[in-house]
C-alpha positions in Angstrom: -4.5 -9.3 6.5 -8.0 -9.3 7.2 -7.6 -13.4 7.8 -5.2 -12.3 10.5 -6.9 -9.3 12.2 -8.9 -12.4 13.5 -6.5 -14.5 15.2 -5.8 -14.1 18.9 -5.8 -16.1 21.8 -10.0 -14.9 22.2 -11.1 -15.7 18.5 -8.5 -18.1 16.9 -8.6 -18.2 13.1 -11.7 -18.0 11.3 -12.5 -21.2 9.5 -15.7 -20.4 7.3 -14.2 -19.1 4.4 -17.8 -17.4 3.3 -16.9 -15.2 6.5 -13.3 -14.4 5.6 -14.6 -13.5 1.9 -17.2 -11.4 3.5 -15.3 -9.5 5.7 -12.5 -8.6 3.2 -15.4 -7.6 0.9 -16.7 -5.3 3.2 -12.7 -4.2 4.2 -12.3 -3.2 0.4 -15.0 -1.7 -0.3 -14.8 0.7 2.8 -11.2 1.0 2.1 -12.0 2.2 -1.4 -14.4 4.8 0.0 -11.9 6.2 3.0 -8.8 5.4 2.1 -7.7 8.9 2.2 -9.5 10.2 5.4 -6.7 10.5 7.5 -3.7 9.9 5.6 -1.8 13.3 4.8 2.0 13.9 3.2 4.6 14.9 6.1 6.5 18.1 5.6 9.3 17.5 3.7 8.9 14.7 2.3 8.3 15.8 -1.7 11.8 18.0 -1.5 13.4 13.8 0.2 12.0 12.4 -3.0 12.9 15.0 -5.6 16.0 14.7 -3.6 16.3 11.0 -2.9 15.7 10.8 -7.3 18.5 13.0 -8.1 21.7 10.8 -9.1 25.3 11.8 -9.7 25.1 10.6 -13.2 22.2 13.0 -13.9 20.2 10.0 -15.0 17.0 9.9 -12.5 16.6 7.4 -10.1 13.8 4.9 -10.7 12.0 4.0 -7.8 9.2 1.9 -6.5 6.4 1.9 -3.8 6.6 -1.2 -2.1 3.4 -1.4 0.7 1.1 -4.0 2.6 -1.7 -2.2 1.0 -3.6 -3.7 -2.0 -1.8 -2.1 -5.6 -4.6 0.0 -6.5 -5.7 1.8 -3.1 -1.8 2.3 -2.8 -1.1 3.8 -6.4 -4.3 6.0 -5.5 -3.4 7.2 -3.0 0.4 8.2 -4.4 -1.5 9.7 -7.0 -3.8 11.6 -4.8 -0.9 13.1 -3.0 0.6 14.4 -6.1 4.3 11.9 -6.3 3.3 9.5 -8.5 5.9 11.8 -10.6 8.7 10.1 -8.4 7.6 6.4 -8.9 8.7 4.0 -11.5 6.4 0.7 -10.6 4.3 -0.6 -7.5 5.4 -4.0 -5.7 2.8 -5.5 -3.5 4.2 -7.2 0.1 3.0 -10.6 0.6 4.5 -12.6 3.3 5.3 -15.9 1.4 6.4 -14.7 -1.9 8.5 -12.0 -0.5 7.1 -9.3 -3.3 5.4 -9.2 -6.3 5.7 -6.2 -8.2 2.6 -4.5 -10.1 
């Protein structure tokens, strides 16, 4: 992600790898810090899961977070909001291996 923040018809790709490392570095470790600064939980949304979880069988419904966002920032940040009740596992987007789950 931080590789492709960079590419545009002004800047191209970035081909020192020192820089890329750098930058995502920097991305983390702010991330890490402010991840939660303006990210809130919509109305409604704890009653969709509770909800969403609920099965006709009476057996609850496992289900995963899948996100573009790095595993841990994401699972903090479910935890932080209070519904990592609702969640069975994490999965991880990445373009070329379609998912990997965490």
């Amino acid at each position: 992600m931080v590789r492709q923040c960079w590419c545009g018809a002004r800047w191209g790709i970035p081909k020192d790898e020192k820089f890329v490392q750098e930058a995502l570095n920097y991305f983390l470790a702010y991330y890490r810090e402010h991840k939660l600064d303006n990210t809130r939980l919509y109305d409604g949304v704890r009653e969709a899961l509770a909800s969403i979880r609920q099965s006709r069988n009476g057996q609850p419904r496992k289900m995963a977070v899948l996100s573009n966002k790095p595993v841990n920032p994401s699972r903090a940040i479910i935890e932080s909001l209070g519904l990592a009740e609702f969640f069975a596992s994490f999965c991880l987007w990445r373009q070329q291996l379609s998912y990997q789950e965490a």
